[in-house]
PDB file with one MODEL, atoms N, CA, C and O in Angstrom:
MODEL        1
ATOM      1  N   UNK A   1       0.831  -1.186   0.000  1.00  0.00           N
ATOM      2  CA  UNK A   1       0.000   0.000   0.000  1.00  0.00           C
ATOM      3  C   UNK A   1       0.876   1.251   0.000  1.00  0.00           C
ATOM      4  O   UNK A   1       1.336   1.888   0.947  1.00  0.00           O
ATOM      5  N   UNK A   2       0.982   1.432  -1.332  1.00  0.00           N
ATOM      6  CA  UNK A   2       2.414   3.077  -1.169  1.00  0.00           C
ATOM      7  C   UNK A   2       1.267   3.968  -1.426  1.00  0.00           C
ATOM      8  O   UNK A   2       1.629   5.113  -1.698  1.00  0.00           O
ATOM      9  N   UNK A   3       0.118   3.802  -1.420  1.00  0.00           N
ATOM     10  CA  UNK A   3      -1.120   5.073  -1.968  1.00  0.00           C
ATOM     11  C   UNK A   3      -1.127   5.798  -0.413  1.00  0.00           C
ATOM     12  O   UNK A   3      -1.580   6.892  -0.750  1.00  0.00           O
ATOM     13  N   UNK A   4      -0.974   5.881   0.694  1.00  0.00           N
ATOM     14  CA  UNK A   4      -1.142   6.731   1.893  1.00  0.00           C
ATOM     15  C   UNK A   4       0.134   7.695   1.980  1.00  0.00           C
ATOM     16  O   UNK A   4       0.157   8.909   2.181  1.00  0.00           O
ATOM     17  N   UNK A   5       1.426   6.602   1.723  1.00  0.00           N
ATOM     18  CA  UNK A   5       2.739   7.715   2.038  1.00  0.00           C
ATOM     19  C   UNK A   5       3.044   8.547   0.934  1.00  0.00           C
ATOM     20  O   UNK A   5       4.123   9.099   1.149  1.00  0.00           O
ATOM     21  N   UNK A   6       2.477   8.930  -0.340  1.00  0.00           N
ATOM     22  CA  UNK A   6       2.514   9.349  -1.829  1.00  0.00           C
ATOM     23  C   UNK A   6       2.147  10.846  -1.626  1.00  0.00           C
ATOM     24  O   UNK A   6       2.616  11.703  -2.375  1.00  0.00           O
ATOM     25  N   UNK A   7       1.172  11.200  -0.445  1.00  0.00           N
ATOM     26  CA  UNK A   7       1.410  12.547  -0.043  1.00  0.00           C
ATOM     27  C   UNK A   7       2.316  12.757   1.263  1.00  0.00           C
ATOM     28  O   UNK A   7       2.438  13.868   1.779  1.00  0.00           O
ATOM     29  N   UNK A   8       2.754  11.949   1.610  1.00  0.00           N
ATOM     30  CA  UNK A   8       3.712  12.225   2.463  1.00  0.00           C
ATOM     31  C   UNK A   8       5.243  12.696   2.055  1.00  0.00           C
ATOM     32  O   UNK A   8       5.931  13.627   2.474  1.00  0.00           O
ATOM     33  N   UNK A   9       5.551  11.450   0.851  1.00  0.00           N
ATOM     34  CA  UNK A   9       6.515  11.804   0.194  1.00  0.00           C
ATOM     35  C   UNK A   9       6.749  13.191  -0.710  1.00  0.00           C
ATOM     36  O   UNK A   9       7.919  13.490  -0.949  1.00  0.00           O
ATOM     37  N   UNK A  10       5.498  14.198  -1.311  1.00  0.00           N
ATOM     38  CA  UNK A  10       5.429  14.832  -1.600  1.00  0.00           C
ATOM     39  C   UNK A  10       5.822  16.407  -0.838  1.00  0.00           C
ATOM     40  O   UNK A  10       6.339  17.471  -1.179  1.00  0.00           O
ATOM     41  N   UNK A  11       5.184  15.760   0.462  1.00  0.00           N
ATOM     42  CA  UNK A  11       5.095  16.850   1.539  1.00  0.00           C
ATOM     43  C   UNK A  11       6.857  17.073   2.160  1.00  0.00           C
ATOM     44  O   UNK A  11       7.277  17.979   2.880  1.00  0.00           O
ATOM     45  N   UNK A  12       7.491  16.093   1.673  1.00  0.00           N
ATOM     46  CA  UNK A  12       8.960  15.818   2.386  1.00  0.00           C
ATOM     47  C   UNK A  12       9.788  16.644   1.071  1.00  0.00           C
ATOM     48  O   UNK A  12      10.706  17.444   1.255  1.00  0.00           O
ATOM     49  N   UNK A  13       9.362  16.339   0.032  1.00  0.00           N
ATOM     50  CA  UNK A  13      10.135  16.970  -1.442  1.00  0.00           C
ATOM     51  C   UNK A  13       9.741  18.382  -1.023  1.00  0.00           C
ATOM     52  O   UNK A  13      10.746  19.030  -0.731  1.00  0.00           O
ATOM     53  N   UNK A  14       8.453  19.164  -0.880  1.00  0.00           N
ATOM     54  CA  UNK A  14       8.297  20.571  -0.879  1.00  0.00           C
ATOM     55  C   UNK A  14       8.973  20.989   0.051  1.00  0.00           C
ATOM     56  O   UNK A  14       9.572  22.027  -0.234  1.00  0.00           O
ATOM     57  N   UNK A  15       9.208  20.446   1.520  1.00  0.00           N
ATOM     58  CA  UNK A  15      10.385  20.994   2.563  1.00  0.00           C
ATOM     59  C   UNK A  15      11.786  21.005   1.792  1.00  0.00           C
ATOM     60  O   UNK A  15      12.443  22.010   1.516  1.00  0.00           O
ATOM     61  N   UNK A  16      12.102  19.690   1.508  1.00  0.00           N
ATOM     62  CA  UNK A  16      13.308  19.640   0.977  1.00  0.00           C
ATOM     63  C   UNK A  16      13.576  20.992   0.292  1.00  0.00           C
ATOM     64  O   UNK A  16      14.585  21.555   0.718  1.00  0.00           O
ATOM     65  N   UNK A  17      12.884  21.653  -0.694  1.00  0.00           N
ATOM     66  CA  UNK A  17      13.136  22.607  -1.820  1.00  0.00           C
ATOM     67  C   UNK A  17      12.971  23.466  -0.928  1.00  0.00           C
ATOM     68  O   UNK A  17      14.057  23.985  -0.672  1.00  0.00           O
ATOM     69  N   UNK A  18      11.716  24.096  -0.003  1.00  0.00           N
ATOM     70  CA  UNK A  18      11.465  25.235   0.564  1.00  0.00           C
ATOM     71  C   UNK A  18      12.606  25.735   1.622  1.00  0.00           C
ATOM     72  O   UNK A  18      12.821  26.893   1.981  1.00  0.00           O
ATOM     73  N   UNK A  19      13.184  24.705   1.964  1.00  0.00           N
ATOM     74  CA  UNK A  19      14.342  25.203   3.103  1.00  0.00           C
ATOM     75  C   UNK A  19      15.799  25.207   1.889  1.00  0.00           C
ATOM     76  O   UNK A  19      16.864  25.125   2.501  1.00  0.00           O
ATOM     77  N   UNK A  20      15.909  25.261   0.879  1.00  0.00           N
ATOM     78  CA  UNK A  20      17.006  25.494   0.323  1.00  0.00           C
ATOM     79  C   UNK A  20      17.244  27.027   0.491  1.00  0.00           C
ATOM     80  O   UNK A  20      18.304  27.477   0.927  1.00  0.00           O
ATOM     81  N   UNK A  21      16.123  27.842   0.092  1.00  0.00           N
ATOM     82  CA  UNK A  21      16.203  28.997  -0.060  1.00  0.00           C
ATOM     83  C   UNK A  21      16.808  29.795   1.297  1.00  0.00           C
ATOM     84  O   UNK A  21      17.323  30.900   1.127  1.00  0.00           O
ATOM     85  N   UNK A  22      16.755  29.376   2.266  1.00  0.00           N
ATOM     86  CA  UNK A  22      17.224  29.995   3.362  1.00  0.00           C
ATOM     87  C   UNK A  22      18.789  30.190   3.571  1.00  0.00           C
ATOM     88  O   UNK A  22      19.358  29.220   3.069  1.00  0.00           O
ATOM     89  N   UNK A  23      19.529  30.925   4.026  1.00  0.00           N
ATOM     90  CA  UNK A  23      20.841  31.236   4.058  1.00  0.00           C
ATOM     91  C   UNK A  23      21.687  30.233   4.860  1.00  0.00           C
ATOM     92  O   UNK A  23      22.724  29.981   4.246  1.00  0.00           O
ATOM     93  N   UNK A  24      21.590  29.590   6.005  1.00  0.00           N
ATOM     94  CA  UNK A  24      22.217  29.342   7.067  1.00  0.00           C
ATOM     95  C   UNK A  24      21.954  27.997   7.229  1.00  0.00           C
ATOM     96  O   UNK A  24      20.757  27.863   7.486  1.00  0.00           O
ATOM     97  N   UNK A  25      22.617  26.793   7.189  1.00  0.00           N
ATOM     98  CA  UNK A  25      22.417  25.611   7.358  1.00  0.00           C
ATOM     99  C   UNK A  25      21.427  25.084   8.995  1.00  0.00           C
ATOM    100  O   UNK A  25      20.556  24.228   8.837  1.00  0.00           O
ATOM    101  N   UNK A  26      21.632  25.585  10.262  1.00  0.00           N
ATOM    102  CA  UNK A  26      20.874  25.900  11.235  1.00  0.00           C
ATOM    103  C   UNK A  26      19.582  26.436  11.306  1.00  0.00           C
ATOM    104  O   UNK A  26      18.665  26.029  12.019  1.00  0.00           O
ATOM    105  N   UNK A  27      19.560  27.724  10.231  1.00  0.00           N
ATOM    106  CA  UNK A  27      18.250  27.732   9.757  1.00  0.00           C
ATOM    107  C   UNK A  27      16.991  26.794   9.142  1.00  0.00           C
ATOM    108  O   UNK A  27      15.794  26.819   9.427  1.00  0.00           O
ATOM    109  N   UNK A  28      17.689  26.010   8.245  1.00  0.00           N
ATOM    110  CA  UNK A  28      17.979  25.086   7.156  1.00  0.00           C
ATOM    111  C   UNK A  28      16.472  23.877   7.721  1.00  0.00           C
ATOM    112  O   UNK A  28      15.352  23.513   7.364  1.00  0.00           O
ATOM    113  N   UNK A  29      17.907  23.607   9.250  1.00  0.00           N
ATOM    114  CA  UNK A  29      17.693  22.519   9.921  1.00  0.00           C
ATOM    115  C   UNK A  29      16.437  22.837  10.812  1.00  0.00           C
ATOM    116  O   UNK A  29      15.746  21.988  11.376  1.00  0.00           O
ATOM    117  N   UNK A  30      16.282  23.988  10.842  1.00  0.00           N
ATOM    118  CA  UNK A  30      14.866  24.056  12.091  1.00  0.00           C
ATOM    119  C   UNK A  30      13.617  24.686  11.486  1.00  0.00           C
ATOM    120  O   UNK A  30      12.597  24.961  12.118  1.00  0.00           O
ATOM    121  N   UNK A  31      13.846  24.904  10.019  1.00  0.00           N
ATOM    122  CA  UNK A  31      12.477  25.619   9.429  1.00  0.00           C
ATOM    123  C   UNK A  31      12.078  23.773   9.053  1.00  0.00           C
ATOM    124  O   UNK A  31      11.005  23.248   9.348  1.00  0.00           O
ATOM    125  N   UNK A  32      13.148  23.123   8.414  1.00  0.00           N
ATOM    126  CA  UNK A  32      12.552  21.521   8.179  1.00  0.00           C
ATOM    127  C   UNK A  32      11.959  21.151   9.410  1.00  0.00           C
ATOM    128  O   UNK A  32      10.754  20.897   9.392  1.00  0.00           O
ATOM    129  N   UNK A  33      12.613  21.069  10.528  1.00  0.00           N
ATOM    130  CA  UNK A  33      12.255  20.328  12.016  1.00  0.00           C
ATOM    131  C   UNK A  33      10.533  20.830  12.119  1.00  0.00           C
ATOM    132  O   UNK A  33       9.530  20.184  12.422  1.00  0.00           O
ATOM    133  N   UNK A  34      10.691  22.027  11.788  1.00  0.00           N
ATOM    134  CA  UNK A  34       8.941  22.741  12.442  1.00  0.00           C
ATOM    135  C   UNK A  34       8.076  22.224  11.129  1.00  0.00           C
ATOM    136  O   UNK A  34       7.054  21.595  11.400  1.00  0.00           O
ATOM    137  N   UNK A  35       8.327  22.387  10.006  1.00  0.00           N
ATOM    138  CA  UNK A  35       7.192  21.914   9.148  1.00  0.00           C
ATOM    139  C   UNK A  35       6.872  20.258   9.574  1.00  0.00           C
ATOM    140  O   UNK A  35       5.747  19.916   9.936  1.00  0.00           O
ATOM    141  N   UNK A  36       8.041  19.278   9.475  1.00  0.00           N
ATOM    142  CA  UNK A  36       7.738  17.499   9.835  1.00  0.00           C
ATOM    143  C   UNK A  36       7.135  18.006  10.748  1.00  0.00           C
ATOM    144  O   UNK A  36       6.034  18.193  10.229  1.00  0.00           O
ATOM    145  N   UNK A  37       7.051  18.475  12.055  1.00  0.00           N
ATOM    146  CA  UNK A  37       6.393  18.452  13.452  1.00  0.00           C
ATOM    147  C   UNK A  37       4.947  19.066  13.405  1.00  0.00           C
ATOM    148  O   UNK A  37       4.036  18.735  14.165  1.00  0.00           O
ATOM    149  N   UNK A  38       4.847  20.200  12.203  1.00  0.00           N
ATOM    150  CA  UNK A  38       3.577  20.426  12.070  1.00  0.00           C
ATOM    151  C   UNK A  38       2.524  19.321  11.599  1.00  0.00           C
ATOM    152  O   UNK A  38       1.424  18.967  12.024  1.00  0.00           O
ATOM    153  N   UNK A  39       3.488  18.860  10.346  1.00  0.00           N
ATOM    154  CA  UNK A  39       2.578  17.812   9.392  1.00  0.00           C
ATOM    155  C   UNK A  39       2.336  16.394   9.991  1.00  0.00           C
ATOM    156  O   UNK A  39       1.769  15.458   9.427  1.00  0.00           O
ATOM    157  N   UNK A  40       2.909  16.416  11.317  1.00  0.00           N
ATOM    158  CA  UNK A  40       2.544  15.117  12.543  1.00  0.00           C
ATOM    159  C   UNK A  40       2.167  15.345  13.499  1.00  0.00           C
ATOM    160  O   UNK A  40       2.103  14.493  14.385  1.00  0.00           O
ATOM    161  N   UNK A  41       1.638  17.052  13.713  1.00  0.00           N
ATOM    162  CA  UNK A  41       0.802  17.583  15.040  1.00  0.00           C
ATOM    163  C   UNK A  41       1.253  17.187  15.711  1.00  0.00           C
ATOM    164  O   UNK A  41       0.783  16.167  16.214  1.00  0.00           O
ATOM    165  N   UNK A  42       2.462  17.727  16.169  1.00  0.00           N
ATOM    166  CA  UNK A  42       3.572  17.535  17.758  1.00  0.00           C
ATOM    167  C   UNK A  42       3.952  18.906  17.847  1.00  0.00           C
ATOM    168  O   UNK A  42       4.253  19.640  16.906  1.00  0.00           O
ATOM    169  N   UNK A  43       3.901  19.256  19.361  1.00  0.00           N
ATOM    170  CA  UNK A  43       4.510  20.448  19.489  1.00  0.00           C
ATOM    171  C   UNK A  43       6.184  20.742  18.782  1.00  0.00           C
ATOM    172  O   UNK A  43       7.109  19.949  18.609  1.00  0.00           O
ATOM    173  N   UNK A  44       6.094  21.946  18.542  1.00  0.00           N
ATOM    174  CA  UNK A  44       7.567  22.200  17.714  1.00  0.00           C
ATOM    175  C   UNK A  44       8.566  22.644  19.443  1.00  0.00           C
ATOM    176  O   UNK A  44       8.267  23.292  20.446  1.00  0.00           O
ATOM    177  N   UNK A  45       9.763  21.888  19.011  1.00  0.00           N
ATOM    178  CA  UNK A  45      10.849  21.749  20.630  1.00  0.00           C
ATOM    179  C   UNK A  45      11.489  23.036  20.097  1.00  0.00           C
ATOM    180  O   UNK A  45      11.867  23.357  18.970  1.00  0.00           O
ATOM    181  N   UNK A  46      11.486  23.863  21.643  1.00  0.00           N
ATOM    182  CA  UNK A  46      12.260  25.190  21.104  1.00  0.00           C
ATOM    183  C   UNK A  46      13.867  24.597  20.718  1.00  0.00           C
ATOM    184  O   UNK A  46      14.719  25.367  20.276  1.00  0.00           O
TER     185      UNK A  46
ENDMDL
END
């Protein structure tokens, strides 16, 4: 059954691209951290 994770995988490619644009590898790493944590409704860890 790959038909459930097919928007998941999608949702992982648009982070991938959307955090390129940012300057700072740290940045990088915590604009990705907060979107996965949104798209699995968990609080985001300061």
């Amino acid at each position: 059954m790959t038909r459930p994770r097919a928007p998941l995988a999608v949702a992982r490619a648009g982070i991938a691209l959307a955090v390129q644009a940012l300057p700072h590898r740290a940045d990088r790493d915590r604009y990705g951290r907060e979107l996965v944590a949104e798209l699995h409704g968990l609080p985001v860890a300061a």
